[in-house]
C-alpha positions in Angstrom: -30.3 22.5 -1.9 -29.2 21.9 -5.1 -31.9 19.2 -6.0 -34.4 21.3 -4.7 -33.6 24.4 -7.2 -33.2 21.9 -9.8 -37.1 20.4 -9.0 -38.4 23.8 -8.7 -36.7 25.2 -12.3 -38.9 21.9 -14.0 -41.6 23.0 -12.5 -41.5 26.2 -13.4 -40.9 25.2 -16.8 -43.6 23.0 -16.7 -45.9 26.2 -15.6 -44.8 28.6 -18.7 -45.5 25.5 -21.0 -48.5 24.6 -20.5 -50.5 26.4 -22.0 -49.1 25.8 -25.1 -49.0 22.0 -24.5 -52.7 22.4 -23.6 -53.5 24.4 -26.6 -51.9 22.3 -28.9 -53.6 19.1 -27.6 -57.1 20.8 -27.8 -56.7 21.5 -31.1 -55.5 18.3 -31.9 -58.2 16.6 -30.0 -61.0 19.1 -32.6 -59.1 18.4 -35.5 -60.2 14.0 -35.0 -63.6 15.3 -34.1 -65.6 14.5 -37.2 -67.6 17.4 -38.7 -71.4 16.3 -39.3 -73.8 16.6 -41.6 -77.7 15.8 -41.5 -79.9 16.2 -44.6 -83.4 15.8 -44.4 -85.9 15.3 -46.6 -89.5 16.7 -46.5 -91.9 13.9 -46.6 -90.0 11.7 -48.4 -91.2 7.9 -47.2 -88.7 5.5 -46.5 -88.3 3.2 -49.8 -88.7 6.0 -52.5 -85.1 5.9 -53.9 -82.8 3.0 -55.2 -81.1 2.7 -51.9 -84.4 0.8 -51.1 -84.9 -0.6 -54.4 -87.1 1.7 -56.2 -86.4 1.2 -59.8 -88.2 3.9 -61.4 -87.4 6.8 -59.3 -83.5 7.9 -60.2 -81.5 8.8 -56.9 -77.9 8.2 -57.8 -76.2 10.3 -55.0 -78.6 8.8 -52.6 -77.8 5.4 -53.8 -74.4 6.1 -53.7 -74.3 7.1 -50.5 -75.5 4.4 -49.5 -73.3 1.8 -50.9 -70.4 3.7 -49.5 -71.8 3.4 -46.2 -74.7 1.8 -43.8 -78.5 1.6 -44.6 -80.9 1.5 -41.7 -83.2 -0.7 -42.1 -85.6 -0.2 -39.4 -85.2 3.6 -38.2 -88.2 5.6 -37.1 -89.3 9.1 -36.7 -91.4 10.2 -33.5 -94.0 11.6 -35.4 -94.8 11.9 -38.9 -95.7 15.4 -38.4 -92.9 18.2 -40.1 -92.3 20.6 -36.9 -92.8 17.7 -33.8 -90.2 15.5 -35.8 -87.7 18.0 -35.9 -88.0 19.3 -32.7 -87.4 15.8 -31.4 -84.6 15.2 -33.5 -83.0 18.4 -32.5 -83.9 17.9 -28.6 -83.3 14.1 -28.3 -87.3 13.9 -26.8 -90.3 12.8 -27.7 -92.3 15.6 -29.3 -94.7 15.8 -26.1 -91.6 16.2 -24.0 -90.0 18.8 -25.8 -93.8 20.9 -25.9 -93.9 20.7 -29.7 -96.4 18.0 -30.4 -98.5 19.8 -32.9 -97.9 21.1 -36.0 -96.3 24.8 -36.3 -95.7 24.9 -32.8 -92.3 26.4 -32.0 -89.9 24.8 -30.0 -89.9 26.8 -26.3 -87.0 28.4 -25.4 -86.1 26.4 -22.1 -85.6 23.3 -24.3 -82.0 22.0 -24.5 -80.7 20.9 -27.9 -77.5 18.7 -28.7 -76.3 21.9 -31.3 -75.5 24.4 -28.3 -73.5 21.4 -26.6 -71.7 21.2 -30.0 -71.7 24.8 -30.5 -69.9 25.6 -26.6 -67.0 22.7 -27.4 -66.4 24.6 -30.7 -67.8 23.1 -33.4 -69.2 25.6 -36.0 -73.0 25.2 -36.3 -75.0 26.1 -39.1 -79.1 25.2 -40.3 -79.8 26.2 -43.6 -82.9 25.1 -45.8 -86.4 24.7 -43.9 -86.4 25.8 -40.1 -89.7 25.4 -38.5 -88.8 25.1 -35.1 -90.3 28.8 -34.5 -87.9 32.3 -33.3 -86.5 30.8 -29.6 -84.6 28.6 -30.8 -82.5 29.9 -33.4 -79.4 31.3 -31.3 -78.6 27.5 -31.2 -76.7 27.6 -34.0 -73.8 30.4 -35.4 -76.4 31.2 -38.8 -79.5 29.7 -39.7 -80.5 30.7 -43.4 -84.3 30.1 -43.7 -85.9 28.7 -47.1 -89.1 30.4 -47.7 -91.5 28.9 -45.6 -94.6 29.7 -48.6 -92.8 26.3 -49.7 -94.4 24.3 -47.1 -96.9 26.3 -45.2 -100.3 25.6 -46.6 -103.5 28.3 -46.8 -106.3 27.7 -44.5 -110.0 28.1 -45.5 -112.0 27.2 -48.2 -111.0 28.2 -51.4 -107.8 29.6 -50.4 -105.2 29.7 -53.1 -101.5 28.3 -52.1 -99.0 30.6 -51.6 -96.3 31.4 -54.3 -92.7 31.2 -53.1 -90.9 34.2 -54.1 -87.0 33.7 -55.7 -85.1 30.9 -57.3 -84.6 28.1 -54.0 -87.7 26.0 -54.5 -86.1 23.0 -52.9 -84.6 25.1 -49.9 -81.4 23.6 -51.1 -79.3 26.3 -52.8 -77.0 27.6 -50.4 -76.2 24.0 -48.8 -73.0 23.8 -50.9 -72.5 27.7 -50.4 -72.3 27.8 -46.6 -70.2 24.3 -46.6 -67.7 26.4 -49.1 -67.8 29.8 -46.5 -67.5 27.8 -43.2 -64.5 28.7 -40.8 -61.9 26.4 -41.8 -60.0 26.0 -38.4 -63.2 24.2 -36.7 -64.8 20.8 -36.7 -68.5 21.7 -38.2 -71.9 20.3 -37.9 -74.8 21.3 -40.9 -78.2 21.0 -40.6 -79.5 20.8 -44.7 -83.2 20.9 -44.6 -85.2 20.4 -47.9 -88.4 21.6 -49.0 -88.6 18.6 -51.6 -90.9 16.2 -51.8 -92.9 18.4 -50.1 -96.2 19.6 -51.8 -97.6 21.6 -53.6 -95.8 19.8 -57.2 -95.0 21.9 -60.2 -94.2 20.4 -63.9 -90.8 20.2 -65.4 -88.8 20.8 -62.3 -86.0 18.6 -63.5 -84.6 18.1 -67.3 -86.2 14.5 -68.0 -89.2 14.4 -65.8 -90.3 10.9 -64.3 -93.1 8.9 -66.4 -96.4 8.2 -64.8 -96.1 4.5 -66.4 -92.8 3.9 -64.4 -93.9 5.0 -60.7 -94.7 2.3 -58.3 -98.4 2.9 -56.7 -98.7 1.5 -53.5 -101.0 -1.5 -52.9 -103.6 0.8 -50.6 -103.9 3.4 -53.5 -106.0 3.0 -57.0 -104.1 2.6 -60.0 -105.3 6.1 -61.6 -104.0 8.0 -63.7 -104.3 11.2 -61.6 -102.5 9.1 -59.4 -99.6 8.0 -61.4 -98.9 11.7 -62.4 -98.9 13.0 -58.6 -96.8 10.7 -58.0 -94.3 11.2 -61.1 -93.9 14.6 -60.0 -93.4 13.6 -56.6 -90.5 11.4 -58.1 -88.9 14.6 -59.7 -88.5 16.6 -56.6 -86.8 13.7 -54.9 -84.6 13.4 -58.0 -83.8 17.2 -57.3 -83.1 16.5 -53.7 -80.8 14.2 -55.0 -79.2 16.3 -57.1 -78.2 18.9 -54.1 -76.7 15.9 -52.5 -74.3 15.2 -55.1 -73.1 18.7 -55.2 -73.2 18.2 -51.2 -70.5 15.2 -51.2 -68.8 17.0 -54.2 -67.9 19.4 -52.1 -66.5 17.3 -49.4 -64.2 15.9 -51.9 -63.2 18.8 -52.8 -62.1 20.1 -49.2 -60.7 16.9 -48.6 -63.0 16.3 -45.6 -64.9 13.0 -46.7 -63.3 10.5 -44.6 -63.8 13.0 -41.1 -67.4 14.1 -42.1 -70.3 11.3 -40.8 -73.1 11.9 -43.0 -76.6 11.1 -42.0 -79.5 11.1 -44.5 -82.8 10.6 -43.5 -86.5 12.5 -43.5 -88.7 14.4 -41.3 -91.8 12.0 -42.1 -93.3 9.6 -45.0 -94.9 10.8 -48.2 -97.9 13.0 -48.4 -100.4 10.9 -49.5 -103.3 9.2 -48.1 -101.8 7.1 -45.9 -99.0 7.9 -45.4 -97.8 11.2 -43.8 -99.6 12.0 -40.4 -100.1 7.6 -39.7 -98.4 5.7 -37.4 -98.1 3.0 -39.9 -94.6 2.4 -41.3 -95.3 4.6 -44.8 -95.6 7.5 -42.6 -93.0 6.7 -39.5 -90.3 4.6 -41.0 -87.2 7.0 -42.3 -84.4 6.1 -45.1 -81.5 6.6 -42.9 -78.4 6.6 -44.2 -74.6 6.6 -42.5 -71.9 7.2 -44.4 -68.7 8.0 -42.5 -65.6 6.2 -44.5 -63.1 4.5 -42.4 -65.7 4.2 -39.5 -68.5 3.1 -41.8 -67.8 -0.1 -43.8 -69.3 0.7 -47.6 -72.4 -1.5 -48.1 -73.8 -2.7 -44.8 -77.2 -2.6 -43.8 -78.8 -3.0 -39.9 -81.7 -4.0 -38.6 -81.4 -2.1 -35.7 -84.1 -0.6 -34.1 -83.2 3.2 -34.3 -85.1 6.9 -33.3 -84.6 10.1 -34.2 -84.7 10.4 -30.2 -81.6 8.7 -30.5 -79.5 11.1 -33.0 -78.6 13.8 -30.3 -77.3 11.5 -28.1 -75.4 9.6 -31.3 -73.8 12.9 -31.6 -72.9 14.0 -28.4 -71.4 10.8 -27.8 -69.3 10.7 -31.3 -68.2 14.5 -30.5 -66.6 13.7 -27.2 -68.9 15.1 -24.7 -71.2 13.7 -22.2 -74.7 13.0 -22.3 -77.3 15.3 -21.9 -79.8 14.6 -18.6 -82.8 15.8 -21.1 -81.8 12.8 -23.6 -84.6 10.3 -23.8 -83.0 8.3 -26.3 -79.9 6.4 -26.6 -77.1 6.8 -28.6 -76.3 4.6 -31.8 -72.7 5.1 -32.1 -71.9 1.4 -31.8 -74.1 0.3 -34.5 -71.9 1.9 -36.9 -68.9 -0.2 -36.2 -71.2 -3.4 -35.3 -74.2 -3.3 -37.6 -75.6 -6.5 -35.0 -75.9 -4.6 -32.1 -79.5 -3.9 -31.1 -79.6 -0.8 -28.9 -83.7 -0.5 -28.2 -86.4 -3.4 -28.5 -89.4 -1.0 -29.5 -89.5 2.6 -30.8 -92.3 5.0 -29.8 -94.2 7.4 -31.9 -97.3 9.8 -31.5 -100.0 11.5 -33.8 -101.1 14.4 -32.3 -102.9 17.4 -34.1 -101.9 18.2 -37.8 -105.0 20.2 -40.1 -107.0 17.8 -38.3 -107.6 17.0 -34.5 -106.0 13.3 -33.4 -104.3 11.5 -30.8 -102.9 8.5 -31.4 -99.9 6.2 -29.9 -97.6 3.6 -31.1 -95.0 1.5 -30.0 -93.0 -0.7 -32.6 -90.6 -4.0 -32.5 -88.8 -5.5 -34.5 -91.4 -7.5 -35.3 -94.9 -6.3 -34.1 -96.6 -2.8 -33.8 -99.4 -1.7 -31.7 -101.1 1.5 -32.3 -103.5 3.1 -29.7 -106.1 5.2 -31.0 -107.9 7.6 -28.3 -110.3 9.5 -30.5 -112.4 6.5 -32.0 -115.3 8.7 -33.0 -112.9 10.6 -35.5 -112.0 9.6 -38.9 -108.2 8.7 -40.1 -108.1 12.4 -41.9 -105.2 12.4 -44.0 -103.5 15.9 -43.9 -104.5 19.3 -45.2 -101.9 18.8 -48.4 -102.8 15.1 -49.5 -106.3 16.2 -48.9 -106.3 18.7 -51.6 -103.6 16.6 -53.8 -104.8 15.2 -57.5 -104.8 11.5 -56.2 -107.2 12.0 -53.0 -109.4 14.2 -55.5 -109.2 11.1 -57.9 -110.4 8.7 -55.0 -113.2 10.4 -53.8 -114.4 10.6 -57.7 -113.8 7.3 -58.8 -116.1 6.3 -55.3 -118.9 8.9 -55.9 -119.1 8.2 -59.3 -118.6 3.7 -58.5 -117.1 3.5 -61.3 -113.5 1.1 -61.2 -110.3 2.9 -61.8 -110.2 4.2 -65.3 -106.6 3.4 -67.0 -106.0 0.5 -65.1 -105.4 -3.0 -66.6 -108.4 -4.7 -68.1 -107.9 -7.2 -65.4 -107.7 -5.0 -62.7 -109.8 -7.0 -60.1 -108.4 -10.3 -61.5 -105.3 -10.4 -58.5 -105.5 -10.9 -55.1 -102.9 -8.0 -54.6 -105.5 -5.7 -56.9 -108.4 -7.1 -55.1 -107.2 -6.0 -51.8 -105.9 -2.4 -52.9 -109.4 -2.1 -54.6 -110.8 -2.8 -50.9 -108.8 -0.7 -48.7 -109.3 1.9 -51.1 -112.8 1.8 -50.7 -112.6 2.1 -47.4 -110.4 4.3 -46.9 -112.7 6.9 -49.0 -115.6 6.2 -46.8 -113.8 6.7 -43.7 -112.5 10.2 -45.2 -116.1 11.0 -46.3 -117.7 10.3 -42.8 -117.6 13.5 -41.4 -121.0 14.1 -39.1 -120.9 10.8 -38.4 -119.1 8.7 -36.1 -116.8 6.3 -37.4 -114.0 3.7 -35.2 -111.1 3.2 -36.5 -109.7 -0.7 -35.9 -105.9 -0.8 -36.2 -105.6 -4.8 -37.1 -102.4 -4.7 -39.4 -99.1 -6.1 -39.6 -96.4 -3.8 -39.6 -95.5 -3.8 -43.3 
């Protein structure tokens, strides 16, 4: 009898404990949760900063980052299309799964992202910067602070004049290091920091000590021009003001003493917007500078050539925050290329063009090593989207082909390489394909996957 009062008395000490004991080791299991952090750049392409050894264009935080962590080599978007990237980012599916294949569509209300998992095993959620996953969707996260979306929403008809954005955040970056500062300080927390920059339209003097036109690298398919140099200069400064915000960004990790538990992942929406480039499915406007830097998880200056997708992120996340997969996941979490930089965790990505400005429907799939790209509209011309249509270099192209005349400010020996031969080609026609509206034009996709 006595044993029997003696079980029953542990017991019921047991009972009026527990929920302390149970307390306490929920909290401590949040507290080695690591907060998270995604920046992403607008239509920034893959190899524009020093990370990827772009010598003219200065990107020290960016750099910096990632020597103190792991560049991705070979990690692709879904689309290279602003709003169908991010909804398949956010939802772990392919842009044509998640109902947002085309540009501006909002993201429907019965989609399931990875931030309301977060957000129900209490990690404090926050977007701030560029949205653009429509009104549904924003009860996802605790506060979404919206950047003036004149920054990146472009007029329609001809002669339309672009819109002016109103107030001082022409990046869509000033209140990153604000709401890091005001979070709630007794939860693990996951940011979503959105940028306007690079995105156009470009303004002057943006930054102290503007970028030179005679030290930007012009790709091989564009004409050395001078119009073309200076878009690209000032495409050079926003990044450098991106750049800038992500300084203050891990500054302010320091100074909370929450580098070492905060995983921060870098990349962009979609490549640059030039002709090209954003809206293909060639690797200038799919292929994403993704950057992990998560110290003591993360060794400082490795580099994978792992095949990564944005599908891929929610389920990283999910995964690294303790909680199971979603069933709506079509991708596949990442989390053990971080410790393991070898580990291949896909043989192919997948990626889509779908409408943007201009009708399309193109498909892709991606190795290592190869990439085949379906076209399905092969009476349409390769468009390049409403904002590189209307930039300075496109206008410079379509001159400098009207007029036949070679590319004014270019080396006297402009024709005199192979490489200059060849971009002198493939600019030519590119500039007829772009000018063959009212006719019917096929488009043969015979590349390699540079």
């Amino acid at each position: 009898m006595r044993r029997l009062r003696t079980i029953l008395l542990v017991i019921l000490c047991l009972t009026i404990q527990a929920p302390s004991i149970w307390t306490a080791a929920g909290e401590q299991r949040q507290q080695q949760r690591p907060n998270i952090i995604f920046i992403i750049a607008d239509d920034m392409a893959w190899d524009d900063s020093g990370a990827w050894g772009r010598r003219g264009i200065r990107t020290p935080h960016i750099d910096r980052l990632a020597r103190d962590g792991m560049r991705f080599n070979l990690a692709f978007v879904t689309a290279s299309s602003c709003s169908p990237s991010r909804a398949s980012l956010i939802t772990g599916r392919y842009p044509h799964s998640a109902d947002a294949e085309q540009l501006h569509w909002p993201l429907p209300p019965e989609q399931i992202t990875f931030v309301e998992q977060l957000k129900s095993a209490g990690y404090w959620t926050a977007a701030v910067g560029k949205w653009h996953l429509g009104r549904e969707v924003k009860d996802r996260f605790d506060i979404v602070r919206e950047a003036d979306p004149a920054g990146f929403r472009l007029p329609a008809g001809h002669g339309a004049e672009q819109q002016a954005m109103h107030g001082k955040d022409q990046s869509g970056a000033a209140e990153w290091v604000a709401t890091l500062r005001d979070r709630p300080k007794d939860k693990p927390f996951f940011l979503w920091f959105a940028a306007l920059d690079p995105h156009r339209d470009y303004k002057e003097n943006i930054i102290p000590h503007p970028h030179r036109p005679a030290d930007v690298f012009v790709p091989p398919y564009l004409p050395d021009l001078p119009e073309v140099r200076r878009d690209l200069a000032l495409y050079y400064d926003e990044i450098a003001r991106l750049d800038a915000h992500v300084g203050q960004v891990l500054a302010e990790l320091e100074r909370q003493g929450e580098t070492d538990n905060t995983l921060v992942l870098f990349l962009s929406d979609n490549g640059r917007p030039f002709p090209r480039d954003k809206t293909t499915l060639y690797d200038s406007g799919i292929r994403t500078p993704l950057i992990a830097r998560w110290p003591g998880v993360v060794k400082a200056g490795r580099t994978t050539q792992s095949l990564v997708s944005t599908v891929d992120f929610g389920p990283t996340i999910i995964e690294l925050a303790g909680l199971m997969p979603m069933p709506t996941f079509q991708g596949t979490s990442f989390a053990s290329v971080f410790k393991n930089p070898s580990h291949q965790i896909r043989e192919a990505i997948y990626a889509e063009k779908n409408w943007h400005d201009h009708e399309d429907r193109s498909r892709a799939v991606r190795t290592a090593k190869y990439k085949y790209i379906r076209n399905y509209y092969t009476d349409l011309p390769m468009t390049p989207p409403a904002d590189a249509l209307r930039s300075p270099t496109f206008l410079a192209m379509r001159q400098s082909t009207r007029s036949g005349s070679a590319p004014s400010g270019a080396d006297d020996n402009f024709q005199s390489t192979p490489a200059r031969r060849r971009a002198l080609r493939q600019r030519k026609r590119f500039v007829r394909i772009a000018q063959s509206s009212g006719r019917s034009e096929t488009r043969r996709h015979a590349q390699s996957t540079a």
